[in-house]
C-alpha positions in Angstrom: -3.1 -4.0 24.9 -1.6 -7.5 24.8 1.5 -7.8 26.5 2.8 -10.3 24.2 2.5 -7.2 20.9 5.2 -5.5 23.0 7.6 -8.0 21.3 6.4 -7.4 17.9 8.4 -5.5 15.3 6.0 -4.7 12.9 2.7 -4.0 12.4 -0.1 -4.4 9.4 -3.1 -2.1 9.1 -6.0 -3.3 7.3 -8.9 -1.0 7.0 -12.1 -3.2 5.6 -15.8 -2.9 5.0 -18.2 -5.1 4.0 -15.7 -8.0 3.4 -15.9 -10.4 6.2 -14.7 -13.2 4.1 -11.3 -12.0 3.8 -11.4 -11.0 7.6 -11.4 -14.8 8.6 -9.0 -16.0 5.1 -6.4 -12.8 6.7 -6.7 -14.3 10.1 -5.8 -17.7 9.5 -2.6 -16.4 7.5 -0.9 -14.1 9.0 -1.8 -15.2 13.0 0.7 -17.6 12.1 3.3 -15.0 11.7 5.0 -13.2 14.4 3.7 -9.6 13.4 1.0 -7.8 14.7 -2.5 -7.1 12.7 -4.9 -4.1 13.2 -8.5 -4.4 11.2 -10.5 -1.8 11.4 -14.0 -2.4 10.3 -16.4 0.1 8.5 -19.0 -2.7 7.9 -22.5 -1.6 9.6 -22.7 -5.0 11.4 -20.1 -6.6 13.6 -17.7 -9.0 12.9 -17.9 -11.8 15.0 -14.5 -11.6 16.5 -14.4 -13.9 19.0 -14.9 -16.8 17.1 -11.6 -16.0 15.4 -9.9 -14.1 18.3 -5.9 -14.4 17.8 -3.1 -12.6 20.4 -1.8 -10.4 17.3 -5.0 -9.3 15.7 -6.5 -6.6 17.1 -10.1 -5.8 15.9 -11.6 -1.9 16.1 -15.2 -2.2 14.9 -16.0 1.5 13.4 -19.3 0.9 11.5 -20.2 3.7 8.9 -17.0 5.5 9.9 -14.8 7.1 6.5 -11.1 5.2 5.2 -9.5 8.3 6.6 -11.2 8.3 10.3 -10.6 4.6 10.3 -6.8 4.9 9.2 -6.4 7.7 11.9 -7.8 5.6 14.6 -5.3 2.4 14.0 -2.1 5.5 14.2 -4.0 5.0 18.5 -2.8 1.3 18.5 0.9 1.5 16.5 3.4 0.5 18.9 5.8 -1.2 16.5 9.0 0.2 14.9 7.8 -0.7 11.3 4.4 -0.7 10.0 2.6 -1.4 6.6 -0.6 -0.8 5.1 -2.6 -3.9 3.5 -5.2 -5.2 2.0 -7.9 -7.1 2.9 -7.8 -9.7 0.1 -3.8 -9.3 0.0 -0.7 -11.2 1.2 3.0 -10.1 2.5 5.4 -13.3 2.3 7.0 -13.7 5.5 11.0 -13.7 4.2 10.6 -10.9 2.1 9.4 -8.9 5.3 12.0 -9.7 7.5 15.1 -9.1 4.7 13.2 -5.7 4.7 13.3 -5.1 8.5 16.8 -6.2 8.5 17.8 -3.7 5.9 16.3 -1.2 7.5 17.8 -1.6 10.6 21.2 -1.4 9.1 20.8 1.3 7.1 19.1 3.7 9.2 19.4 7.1 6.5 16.3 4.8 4.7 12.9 5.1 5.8 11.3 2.9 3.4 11.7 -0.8 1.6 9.7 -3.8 0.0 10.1 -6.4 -2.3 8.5 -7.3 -5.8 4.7 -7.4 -6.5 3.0 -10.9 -8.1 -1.1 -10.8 -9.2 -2.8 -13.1 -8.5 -6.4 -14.6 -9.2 -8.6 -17.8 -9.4 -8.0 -20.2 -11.9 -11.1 -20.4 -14.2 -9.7 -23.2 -15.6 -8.3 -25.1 -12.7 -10.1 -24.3 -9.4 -7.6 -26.1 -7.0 -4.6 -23.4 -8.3 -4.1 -20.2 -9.1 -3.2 -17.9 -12.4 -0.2 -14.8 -11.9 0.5 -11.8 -13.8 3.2 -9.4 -13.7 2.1 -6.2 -12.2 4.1 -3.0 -11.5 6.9 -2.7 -14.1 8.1 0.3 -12.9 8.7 -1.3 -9.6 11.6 -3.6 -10.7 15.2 -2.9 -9.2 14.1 0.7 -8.0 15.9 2.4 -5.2 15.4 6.3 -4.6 18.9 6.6 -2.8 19.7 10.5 -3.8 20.6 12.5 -0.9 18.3 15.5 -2.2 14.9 14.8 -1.3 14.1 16.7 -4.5 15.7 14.6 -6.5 14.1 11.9 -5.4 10.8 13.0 -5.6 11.4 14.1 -9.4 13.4 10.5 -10.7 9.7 8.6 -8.2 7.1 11.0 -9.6 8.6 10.9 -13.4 8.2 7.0 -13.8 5.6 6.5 -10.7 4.6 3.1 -9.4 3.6 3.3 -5.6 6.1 1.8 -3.7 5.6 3.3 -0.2 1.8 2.7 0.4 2.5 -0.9 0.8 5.8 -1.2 1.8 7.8 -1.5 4.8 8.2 1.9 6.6 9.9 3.1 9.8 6.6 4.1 11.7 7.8 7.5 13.1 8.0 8.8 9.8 4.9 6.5 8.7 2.4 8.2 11.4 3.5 11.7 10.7 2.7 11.4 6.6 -0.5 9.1 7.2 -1.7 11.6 9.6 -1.1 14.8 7.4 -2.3 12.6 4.3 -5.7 11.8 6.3 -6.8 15.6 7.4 -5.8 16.5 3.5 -7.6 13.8 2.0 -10.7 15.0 3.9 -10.8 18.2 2.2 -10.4 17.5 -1.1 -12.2 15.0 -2.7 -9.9 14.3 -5.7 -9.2 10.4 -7.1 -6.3 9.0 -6.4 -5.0 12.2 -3.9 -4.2 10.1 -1.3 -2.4 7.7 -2.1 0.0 10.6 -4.0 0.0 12.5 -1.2 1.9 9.7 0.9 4.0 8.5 -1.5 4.9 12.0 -2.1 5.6 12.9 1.6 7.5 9.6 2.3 9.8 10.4 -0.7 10.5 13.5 0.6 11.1 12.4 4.5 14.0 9.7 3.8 15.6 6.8 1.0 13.8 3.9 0.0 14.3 0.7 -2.0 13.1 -2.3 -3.4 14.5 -5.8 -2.4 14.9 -8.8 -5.0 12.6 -11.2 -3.1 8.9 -12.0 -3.3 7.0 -9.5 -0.8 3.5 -8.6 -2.0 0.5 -11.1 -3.3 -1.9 -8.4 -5.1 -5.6 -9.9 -5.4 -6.7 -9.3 -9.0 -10.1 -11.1 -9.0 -12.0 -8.0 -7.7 -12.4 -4.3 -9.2 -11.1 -1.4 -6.3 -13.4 -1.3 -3.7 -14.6 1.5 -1.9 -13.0 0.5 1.4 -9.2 1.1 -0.5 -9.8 4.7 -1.2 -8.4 7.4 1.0 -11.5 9.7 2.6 -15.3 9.3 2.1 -17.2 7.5 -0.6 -16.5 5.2 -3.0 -13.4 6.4 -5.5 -15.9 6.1 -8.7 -18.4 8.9 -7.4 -15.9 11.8 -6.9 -16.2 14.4 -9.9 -12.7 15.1 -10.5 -9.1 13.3 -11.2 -6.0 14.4 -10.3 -5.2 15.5 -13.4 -8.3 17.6 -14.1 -7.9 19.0 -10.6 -4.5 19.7 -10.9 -4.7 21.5 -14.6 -7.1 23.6 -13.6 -5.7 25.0 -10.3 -8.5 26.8 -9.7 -8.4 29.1 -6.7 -12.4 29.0 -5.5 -12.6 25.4 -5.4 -12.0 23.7 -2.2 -8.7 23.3 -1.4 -7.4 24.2 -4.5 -3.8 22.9 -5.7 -2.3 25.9 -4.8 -3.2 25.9 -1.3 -2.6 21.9 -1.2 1.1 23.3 -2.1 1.3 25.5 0.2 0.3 22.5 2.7 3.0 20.6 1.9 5.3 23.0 2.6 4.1 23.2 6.3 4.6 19.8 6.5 7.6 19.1 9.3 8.8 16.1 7.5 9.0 18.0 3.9 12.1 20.6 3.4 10.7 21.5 0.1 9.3 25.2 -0.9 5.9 25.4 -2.7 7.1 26.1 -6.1 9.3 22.9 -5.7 6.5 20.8 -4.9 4.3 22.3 -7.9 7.2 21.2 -10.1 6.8 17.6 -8.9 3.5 17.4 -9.6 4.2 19.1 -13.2 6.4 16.3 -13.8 4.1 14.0 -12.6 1.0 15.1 -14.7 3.3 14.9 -17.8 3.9 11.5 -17.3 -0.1 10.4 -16.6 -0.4 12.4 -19.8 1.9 9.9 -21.5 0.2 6.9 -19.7 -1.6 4.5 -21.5 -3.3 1.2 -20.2 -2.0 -1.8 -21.0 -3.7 -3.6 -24.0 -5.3 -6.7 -23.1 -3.3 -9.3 -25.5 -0.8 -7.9 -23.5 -2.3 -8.7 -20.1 -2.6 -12.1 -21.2 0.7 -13.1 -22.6 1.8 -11.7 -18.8 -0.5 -14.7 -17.2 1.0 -18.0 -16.4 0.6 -21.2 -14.3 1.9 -21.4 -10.4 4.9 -23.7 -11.8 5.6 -20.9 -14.6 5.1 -18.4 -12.1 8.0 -19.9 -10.2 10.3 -20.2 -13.4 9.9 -16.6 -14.1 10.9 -15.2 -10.6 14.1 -17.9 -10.5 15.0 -16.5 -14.2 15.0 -12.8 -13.1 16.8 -13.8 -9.6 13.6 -13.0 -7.0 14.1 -14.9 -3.9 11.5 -16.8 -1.8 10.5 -19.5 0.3 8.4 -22.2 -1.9 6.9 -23.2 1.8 5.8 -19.9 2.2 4.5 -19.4 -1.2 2.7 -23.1 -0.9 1.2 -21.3 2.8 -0.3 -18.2 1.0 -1.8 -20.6 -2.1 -3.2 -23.0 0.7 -4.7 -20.0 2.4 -6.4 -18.3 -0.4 -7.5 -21.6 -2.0 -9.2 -22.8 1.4 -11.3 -19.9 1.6 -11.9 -19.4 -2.4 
């Protein structure tokens, strides 16, 4: 262990396979940052480390090894108060991540915050910029503040955007959920479960909110990629979606919903009862069942320029640092 991540605050876990490219783009951004980075690599050869070597990276080479072992490994080197999952192809801004820490350390009955989303992708028209979308409605101006973990669980799950996956979580509460979310994952092989099953137990274990300033950089150049799904295998080869698996609660397959309840309930940082938690996923499947993607004339009218991008967050009063936003272009742009 470096002696210098003892004075670190927060860390960012980045399991990758298969993408070395973004390995080198993520350590030229964020070694510049005063937060430490764990990668941990699925990819069958090495990455060559030491040619990029940085006092806050930290590099655990696990070739062929599943999301969920590789995830369970990093829990080994968190030493930091607050911790985050990333991507690989992703970006945090830097002001947006301490205005997090600092609420969080003055408001210690929430366990979880982040600020607002922005998409991102190569210009086809103009390689030396970048084109943005507005992604995550659902996001904007929430704060799951009820006392009742219940309560919060049904106003998260009945208008659901993930907003703990990514964000900025006490780690205490972050290693217990991940851990439990792992081993559960492992079992079932269900799209999507993981993720759920996180934001579910981290809206059950404490408050959270969401912070009017710039936080999160989503790549939207490349489909999901294997290396983002929780447990083995790529999400496109497993047989069965959550809704499917969860109509059909059938008792002889797997870990059946029932028993995935049941597993829940167990769980030390959940005070809910089993026919609680099937009620949140009720509510939950009703909305999917009203879900429908968004049309693509849509999607387009929701793309604009990097100087648009900028009037749009100043007109609906998201802060952030135009140096730091210049950084994160520089840094994707370089590498592009």
């Amino acid at each position: 262990m470096n002696k210098s991540n003892l004075n670190y605050k927060y860390t960012l876990i980045c399991p990758t396979v298969d993408r070395h490219t973004y390995l080198s783009r993520g350590i030229n951004y964020w070694s510049k940052l005063p937060y430490k980075l764990i990668y941990v690599d699925g990819t069958l050869k090495e990455f060559p480390y030491d040619k990029f070597r940085k006092d806050n990276v930290e590099y655990i080479h696990m070739p062929g090894a599943s999301y969920s072992d590789r995830v369970i490994k990093a829990m080994d080197y968190l030493e930091t108060n607050y911790v985050s999952m990333v991507c690989d192809d992703e970006f945090y801004l830097p002001k947006a991540i301490n205005k997090c820490i600092e609420f969080l350390e003055e408001n210690s009955d929430y366990n979880t915050a982040m600020g607002y989303p922005l998409g991102f992708s190569r210009s086809k028209g103009f390689k030396k910029d970048l084109s943005y979308s507005y992604i995550y409605p659902n996001i904007a101006d929430r704060c799951l503040s009820h006392p009742n973990p219940n309560t919060r669980l049904k106003s998260h799950f009945g208008c659901y955007e993930q907003c703990h996956l990514y964000a900025i979580n006490r780690s205490d509460s972050f290693k217990k959920n991940m851990l439990l979310t792992q081993q559960l994952q492992k079992e079932i092989e269900v799209r999507a479960l993981g993720e759920l099953t996180f934001e579910f137990l981290m809206c059950a274990s404490g408050k959270s909110i969401v912070l009017p300033y710039l936080y999160w950089l989503r790549c939207q150049d490349v489909p999901p990629h294997k290396n983002w799904q929780y447990g083995n295998g790529d999400v496109e080869t497993r047989p069965t979606s959550f809704e499917d698996w969860w109509i059909t609660k059938q008792e002889d397959v797997g870990c059946n919903p029932i028993e995935f309840c049941k597993k829940l309930e167990r769980s030390d940082t959940n005070s809910l009862n089993q026919l609680e938690i099937e009620k949140i996923w009720n509510i939950f499947s009703s909305y999917r069942e009203s879900f429908y993607p968004v049309p693509l004339f849509l999607k387009l009218l929701t793309k604009f320029s990097s100087l648009n991008a900028i009037k749009i967050m100043a007109f609906k009063g998201i802060d952030y640092s135009k140096d730091e936003f210049n950084n994160f272009k520089e840094s994707v742009l370089s590498y592009s």
